[in-house]
C-alpha positions in Angstrom: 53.8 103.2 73.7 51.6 102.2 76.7 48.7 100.9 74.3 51.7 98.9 72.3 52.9 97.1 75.1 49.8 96.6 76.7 48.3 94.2 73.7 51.8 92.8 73.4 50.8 91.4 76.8 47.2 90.1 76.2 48.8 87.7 73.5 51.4 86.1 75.4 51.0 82.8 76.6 51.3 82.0 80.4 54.6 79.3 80.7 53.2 77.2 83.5 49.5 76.5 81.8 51.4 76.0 78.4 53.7 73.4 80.0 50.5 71.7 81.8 48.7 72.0 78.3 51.5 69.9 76.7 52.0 67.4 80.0 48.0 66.7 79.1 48.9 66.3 75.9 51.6 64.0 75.5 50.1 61.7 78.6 46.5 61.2 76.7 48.3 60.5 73.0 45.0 61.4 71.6 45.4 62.4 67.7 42.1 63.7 67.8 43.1 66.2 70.4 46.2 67.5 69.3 44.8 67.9 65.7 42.0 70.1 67.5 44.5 72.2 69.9 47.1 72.6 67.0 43.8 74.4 65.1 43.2 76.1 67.6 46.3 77.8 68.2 46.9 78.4 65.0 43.2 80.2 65.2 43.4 81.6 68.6 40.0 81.7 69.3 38.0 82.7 72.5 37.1 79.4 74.6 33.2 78.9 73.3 34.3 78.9 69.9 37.3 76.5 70.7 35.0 73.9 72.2 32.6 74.1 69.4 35.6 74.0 66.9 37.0 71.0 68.8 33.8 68.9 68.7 33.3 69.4 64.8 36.6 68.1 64.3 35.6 65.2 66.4 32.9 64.0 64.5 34.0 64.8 61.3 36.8 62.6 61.9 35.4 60.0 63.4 32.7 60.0 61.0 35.4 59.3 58.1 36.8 56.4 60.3 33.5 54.8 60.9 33.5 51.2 59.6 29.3 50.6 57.8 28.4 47.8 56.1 28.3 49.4 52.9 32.7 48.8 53.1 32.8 46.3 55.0 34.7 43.2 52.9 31.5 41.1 51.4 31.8 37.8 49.3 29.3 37.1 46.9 26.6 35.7 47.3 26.2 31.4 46.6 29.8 31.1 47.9 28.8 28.6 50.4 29.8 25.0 50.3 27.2 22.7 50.1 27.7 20.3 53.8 25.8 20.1 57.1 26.4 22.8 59.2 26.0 23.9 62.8 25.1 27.9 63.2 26.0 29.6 65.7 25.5 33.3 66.4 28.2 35.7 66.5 26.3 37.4 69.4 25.0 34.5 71.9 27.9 32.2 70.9 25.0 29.6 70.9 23.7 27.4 68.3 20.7 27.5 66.1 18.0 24.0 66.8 14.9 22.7 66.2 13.4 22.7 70.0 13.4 18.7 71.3 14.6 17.4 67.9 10.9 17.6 67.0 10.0 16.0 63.5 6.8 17.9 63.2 6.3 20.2 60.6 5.2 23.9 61.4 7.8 23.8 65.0 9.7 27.4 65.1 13.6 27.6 65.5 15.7 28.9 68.5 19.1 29.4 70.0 20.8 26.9 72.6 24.1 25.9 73.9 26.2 24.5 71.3 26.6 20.4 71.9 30.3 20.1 72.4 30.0 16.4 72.0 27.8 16.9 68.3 25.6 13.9 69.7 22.4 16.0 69.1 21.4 16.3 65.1 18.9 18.6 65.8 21.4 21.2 65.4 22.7 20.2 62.5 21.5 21.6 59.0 22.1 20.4 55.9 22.8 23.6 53.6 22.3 22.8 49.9 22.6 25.5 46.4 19.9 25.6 44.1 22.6 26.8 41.7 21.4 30.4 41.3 23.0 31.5 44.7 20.6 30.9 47.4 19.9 27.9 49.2 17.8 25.9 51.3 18.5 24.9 55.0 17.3 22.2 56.3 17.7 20.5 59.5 19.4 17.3 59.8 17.3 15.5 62.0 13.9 15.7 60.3 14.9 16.5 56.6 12.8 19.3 56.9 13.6 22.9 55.2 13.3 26.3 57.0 10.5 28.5 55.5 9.1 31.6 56.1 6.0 32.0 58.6 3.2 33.3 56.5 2.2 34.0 60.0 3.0 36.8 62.1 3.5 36.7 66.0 3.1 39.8 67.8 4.1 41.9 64.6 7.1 39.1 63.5 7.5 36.9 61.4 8.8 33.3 62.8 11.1 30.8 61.2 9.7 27.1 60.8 10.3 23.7 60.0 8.4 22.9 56.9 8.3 20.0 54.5 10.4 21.1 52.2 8.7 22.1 48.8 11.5 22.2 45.5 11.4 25.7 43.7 9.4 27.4 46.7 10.7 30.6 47.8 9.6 31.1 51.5 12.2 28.3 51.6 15.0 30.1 50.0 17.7 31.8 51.0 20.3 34.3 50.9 24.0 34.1 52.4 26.4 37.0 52.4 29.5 36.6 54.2 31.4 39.2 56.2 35.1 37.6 56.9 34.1 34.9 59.1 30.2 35.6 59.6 27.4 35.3 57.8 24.1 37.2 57.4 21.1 35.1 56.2 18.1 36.4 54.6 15.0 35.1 53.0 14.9 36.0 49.2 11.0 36.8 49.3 11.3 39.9 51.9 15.2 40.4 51.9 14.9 40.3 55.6 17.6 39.4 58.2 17.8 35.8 60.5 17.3 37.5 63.8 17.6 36.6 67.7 14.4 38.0 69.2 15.4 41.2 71.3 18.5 40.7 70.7 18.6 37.5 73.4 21.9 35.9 74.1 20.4 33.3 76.4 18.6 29.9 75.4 15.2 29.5 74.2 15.7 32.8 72.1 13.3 32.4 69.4 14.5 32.9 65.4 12.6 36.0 63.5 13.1 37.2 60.6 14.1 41.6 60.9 14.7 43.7 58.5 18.9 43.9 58.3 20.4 45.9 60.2 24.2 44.7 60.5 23.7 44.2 64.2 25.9 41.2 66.1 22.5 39.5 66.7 22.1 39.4 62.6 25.6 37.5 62.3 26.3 33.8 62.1 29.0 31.7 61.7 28.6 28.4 60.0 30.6 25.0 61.2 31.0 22.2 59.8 29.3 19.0 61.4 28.5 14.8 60.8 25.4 13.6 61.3 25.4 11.0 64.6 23.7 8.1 63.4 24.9 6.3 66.4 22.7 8.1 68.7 21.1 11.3 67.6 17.8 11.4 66.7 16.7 11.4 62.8 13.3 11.6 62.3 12.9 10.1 58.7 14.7 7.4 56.0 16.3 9.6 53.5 19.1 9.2 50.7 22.1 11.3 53.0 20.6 8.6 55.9 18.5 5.9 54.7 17.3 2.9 57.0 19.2 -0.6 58.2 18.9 -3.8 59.1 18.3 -4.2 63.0 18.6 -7.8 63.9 19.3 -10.1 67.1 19.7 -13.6 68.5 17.5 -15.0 70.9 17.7 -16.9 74.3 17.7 -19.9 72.4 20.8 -18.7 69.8 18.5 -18.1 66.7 18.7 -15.1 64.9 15.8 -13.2 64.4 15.2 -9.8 62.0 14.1 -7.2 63.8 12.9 -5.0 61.1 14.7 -1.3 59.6 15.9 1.8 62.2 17.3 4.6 61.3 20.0 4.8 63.9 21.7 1.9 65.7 20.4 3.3 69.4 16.6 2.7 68.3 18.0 -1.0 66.8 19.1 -1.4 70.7 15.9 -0.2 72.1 14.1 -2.6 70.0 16.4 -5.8 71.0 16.3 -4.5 74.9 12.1 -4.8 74.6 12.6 -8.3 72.3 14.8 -9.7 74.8 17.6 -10.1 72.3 21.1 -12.0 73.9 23.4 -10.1 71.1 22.2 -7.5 68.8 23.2 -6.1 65.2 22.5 -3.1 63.1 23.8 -3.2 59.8 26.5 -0.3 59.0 26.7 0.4 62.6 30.9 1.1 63.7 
């Protein structure tokens, strides 16, 4: 009788730690812990085994829950409107630009504070299908296209400005969008548009990575107009072709002062002719 009542002791349960068991419990409304401690007393296990049940539970769970790319909501590729865009990353908040508004060819890409006033075109890219679901980007300013370094530096591969070549692939590329961002590879290596290290500062120079669905491989695309009041534009094309920049002289004649591409170069050119009045066709 002694041995019976003995064990009938070793499996009660103390009252005071059961009640501060349940205060923990219901204070921390953590599913993942009650679904562990309902196991385990159900189980009754010894404490090392508890904690080791516990944890497996854990990651099994949260494994399930785990959101990877492979589920995440992805639109098909060559769903993107054809327009001029500013791209900004999902990381750095900061927009994509062709450093100075150079028109050279061969000049890399980088990140820097989005222009709230949209005066600067040099981040600004047109984004145009070539019908089969990729695209070319080029930026506004010089009518260049993005391209693919054949170039590595330091082990990466650098995004440039290039003259744009129709039907080359180092200038083409992918766009698959995630809800409201976008990742952007090339269609030669399948690689991800990448901020180097992972920089959320300016200057942060554009490489190409392979994809790894981090927030520094996510872009969001705005729309944008291309300021041909005073933004830069480095070159006549059909979307912005030249006009007329003409002004009357000191003695009320009017004289032509030849083609600009934006009306702010037409007023540089009548400040150094000593123009009275000045007018650039198509200018507001």
């Amino acid at each position: 009788m002694q041995s019976k009542t003995t064990n009938k002791h070793e499996h009660k349960t103390n009252p005071h730690e059961a009640r501060k068991t349940d205060k923990t419990i219901v204070a921390r409304q953590d599913r993942w812990y009650i679904l562990s401690t309902l196991h385990l007393r159900r189980l009754n296990m010894k404490k090392p085994s508890a904690i080791l049940f516990a944890l497996s539970v854990l990651l099994l769970l949260l494994a399930s829950a785990r959101p990877h790319s492979n589920y995440l909501t992805k639109a098909a590729a060559g769903n993107i409107a054809d327009g001029m865009y500013t791209i900004v990353g999902e990381a750095s908040r900061r927009c994509l630009e062709v450093p100075n508004s150079s028109c050279a060819s061969g000049i890399g890409i980088q990140t820097f504070d989005c222009d709230k006033s949209e005066a600067s075109n040099n981040q600004k890219f047109n984004v145009t299908s070539d019908g089969s679901g990729n695209y070319t980007i080029s930026p506004a300013h010089s009518d260049l296209c993005l391209e693919v370094s054949n170039e590595k530096i330091a082990g990466r591969t650098p995004v440039l400005q290039t003259e744009c070549s129709p039907g080359k692939v180092s200038q083409k590329w992918a766009m698959s969008q995630f809800g409201v961002n976008l990742e952007i590879r090339d269609v030669q290596n399948n690689r991800c548009l990448d901020i180097l290290r992972k920089g959320t500062g300016n200057y942060a120079p554009i490489y190409l990575q392979s994809c790894n669905d981090g927030p520094n491989q996510r872009w969001r695309l705005n729309k944008a107009t291309l300021n041909t009041d005073q933004g830069i534009i480095c070159r006549a094309s059909p979307s912005h072709p030249e006009h007329e920049c003409s002004g009357v002289n000191d003695q009320q004649k009017p004289v032509s002062l030849g083609k600009t591409l934006t009306r702010a170069r037409c007023d540089e050119v009548c400040r150094v002719n000593k123009m009275i009045s000045c007018k650039w066709e198509g200018m507001k």
